[in-house]
C-alpha positions, -999 to 999 in steps of 0.1 A, spaced: 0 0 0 12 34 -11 11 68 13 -16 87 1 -7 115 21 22 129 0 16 146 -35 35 126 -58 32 157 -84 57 177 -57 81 149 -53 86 146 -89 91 186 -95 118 187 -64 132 158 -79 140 177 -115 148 207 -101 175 187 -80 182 170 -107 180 190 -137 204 171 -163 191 141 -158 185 119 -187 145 121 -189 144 83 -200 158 71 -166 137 97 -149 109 71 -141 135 47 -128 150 69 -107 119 83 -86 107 42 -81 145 41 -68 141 71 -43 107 69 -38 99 31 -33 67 36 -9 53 63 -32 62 49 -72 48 12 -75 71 11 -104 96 29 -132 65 30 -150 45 51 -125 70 73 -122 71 81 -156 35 84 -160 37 115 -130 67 131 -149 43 131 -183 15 146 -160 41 171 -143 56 181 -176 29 181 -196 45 155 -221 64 178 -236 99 165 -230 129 189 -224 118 223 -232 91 219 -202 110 201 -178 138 233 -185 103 253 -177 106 234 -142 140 236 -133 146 271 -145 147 298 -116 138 322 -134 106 305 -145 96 291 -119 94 320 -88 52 317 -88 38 291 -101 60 261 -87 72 279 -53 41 271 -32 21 286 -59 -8 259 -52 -5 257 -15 -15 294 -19 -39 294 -42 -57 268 -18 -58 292 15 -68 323 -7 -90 310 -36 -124 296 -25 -127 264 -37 -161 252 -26 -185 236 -43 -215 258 -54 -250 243 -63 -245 251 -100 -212 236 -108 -229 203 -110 -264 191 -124 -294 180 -105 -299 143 -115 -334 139 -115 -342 97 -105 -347 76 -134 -385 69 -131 -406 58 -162 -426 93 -162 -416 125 -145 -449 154 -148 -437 191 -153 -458 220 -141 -440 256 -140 -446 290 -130 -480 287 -110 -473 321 -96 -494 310 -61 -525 328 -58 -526 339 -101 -528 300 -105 -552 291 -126 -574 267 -114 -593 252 -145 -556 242 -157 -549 227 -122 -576 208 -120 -572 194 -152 -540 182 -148 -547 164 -117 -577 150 -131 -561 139 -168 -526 128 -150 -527 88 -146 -491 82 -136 -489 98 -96 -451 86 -91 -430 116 -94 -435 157 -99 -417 182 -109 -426 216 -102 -401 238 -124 -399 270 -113 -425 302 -98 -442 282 -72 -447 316 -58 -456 351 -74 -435 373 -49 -456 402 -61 -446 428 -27 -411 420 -33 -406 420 -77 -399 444 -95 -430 445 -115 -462 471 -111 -480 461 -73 -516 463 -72 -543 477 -47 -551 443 -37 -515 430 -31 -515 399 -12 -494 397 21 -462 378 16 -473 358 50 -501 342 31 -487 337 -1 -461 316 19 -496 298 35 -511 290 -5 -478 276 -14 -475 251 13 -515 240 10 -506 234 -26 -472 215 -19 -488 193 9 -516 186 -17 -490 176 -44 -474 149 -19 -510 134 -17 -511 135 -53 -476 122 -59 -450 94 -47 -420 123 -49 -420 158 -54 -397 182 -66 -394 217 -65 -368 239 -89 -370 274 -73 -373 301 -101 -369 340 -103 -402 344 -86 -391 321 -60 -359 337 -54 -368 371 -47 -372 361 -14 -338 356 -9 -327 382 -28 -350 407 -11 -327 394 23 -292 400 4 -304 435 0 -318 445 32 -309 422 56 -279 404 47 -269 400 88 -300 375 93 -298 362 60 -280 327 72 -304 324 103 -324 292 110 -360 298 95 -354 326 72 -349 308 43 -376 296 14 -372 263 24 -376 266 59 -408 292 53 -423 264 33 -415 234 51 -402 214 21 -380 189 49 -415 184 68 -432 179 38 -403 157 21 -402 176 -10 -371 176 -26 -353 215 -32 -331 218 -61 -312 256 -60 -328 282 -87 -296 282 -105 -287 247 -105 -300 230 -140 -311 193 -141 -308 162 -159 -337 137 -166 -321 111 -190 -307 125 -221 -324 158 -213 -315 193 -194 -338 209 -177 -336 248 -163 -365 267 -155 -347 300 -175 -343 328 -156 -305 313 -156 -305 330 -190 -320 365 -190 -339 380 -217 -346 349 -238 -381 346 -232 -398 372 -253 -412 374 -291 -425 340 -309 -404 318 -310 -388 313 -276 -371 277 -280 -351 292 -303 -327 315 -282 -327 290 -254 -317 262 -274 -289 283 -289 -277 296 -254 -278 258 -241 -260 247 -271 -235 278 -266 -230 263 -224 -228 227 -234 -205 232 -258 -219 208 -286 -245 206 -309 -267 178 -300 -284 189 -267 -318 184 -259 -331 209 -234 -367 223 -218 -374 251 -197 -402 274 -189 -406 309 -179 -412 322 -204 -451 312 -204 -452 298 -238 -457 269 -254 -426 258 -283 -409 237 -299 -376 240 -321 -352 219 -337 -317 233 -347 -298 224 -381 -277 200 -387 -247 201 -381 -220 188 -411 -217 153 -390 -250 157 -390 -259 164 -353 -289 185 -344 -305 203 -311 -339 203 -298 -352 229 -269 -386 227 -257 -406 258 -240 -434 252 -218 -468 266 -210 -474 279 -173 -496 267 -143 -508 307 -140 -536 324 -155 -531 341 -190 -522 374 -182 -508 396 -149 -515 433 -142 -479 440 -150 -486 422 -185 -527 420 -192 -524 409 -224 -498 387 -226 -518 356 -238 -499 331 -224 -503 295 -228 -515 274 -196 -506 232 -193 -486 208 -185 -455 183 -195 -453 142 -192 -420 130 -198 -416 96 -205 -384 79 -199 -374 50 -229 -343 39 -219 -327 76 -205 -340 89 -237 -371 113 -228 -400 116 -248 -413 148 -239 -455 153 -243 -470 187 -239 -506 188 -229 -521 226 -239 -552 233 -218 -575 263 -229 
């Protein structure tokens, strides 16, 4: 058994800086030699000095042992970067992995008390599969703390927060496992505490998911910027990317910001926020790979006093899983 406890990488950089002329072929032989309890063979050793050097041979090992060029990066250079860079882990550096059940139902953006109840009902009526739910995004309206025109007949925060519990406890009736994907609307909660109370903001109970009890309710939180997986598809609700949302044809700029992130041409992607109902598929590509985004409609009513006549599309999603690849099923209601 080797010591774990000792960076091989530094052993092998003292080592060539101690030993700058020495033939690079016996280099692997010669750590094994030194270093017994850390090299389980000549081989080992000159697989690290490939990793340290960067395969390049002489001119970067004489990168290494040079003085000169090596003041920052290899004098304690990570050592320091360790105590002054923050290296922890943030929500959105990795995916959500959403279980692999056979069908996972969307809703989005139910915006609390504007949602709309003939839609609701007829989801929960028309649904057959109860397993799992996923509720992507705008659980709550915020209204009192957006930035969008308040009305006379605002409603308090305090009972908004009641509504969205009712409705959450009603889903875990409905459903085997719940899910909730906090959105923009969601948010605002928390971002109304960064501005104007940032001392309480990390006290017990202040948060969204300690004012809605998801841990008593064993609904499962996923972070408002985190995006998820389900199979072979990504999942955001879209506030991730602003001003996408507006015009016709929605899928389109999302799909192309998604393909832009991932990096590659063949994504498959859905979000909602925007309140609309599309569907696009991107061109092909000259090895003949092509993307697909999906938009979909919202839980809410069609319009808000900030935006009367918005005409927004109301329904729901099934996704249905064949093998990790998701066939995705919009029902339009009204």
């Amino acid at each position: 058994m080797h010591k774990k406890d000792v960076n091989k990488s530094e052993l092998v950089r003292k080592f060539l800086i101690e030993n700058p002329n020495k033939n690079k072929k016996d280099i692997g032989r010669l750590l094994f030699e030194k270093y017994p309890e850390h090299f389980k063979d000549a081989e080992d050793g000159r697989d690290k000095v490939r990793y340290v050097t960067g395969a390049k041979g002489g001119n970067q090992q004489r990168m290494i042992t040079d003085p000169e060029k090596r003041k920052f990066f290899y004098n304690g250079f990570e050592t320091w970067a360790k105590e002054n860079f923050n290296y922890e882990e943030r929500p959105w550096d990795k995916p959500y992995k959403i279980p692999n059940f056979k069908v996972l139902n969307v809703i989005a953006d139910l915006h609390s008390i504007h949602c709309d109840i003939h839609t609701l009902k007829a989801f929960l009526k028309n649904t057959k599969d109860k397993t799992a739910l996923l509720i992507n995004g705008d659980l709550l309206d915020s209204e009192s703390l957006s930035r969008h025109l308040k009305g006379h007949n605002m409603i308090e925060y305090e009972r908004e927060l009641e509504i969205c519990y009712n409705l959450l406890k009603g889903f875990k009736e409905e459903f085997n496992e719940v899910f909730f994907h906090e959105g923009n609307h969601d948010f605002w909660l928390e971002r109304y505490l960064l501005t104007n109370a940032r001392e309480i903001f990390r006290l017990r109970g202040i948060g969204l998911k300690e004012l809605l009890k998801l841990g008593e309710l064993k609904v499962n939180h996923i972070h408002n910027l985190s995006y998820m997986t389900f199979g072979d598809l990504d999942i955001l609700h879209g506030h991730q990317f602003p001003g996408w949302g507006g015009g016709k044809f929605p899928s389109v700029n999302i799909l192309d910001r998604w393909q832009t992130f991932k990096g590659k041409y063949d994504v498959k992607v859905m979000a909602s926020h925007s309140h609309r109902n599309d569907h696009s598929i991107s061109r092909k590509s000259k090895d003949g790979k092509f993307g697909q985004a999906w938009v979909t409609p919202a839980m809410c009513r069609k319009g808000a006093q900030y935006n009367p006549y918005a005409g927004w599309d109301t329904g729901w999603v099934e996704l249905t899983n064949n093998d990790n690849v998701i066939d995705v099923k919009v029902h339009i209601h009204g």
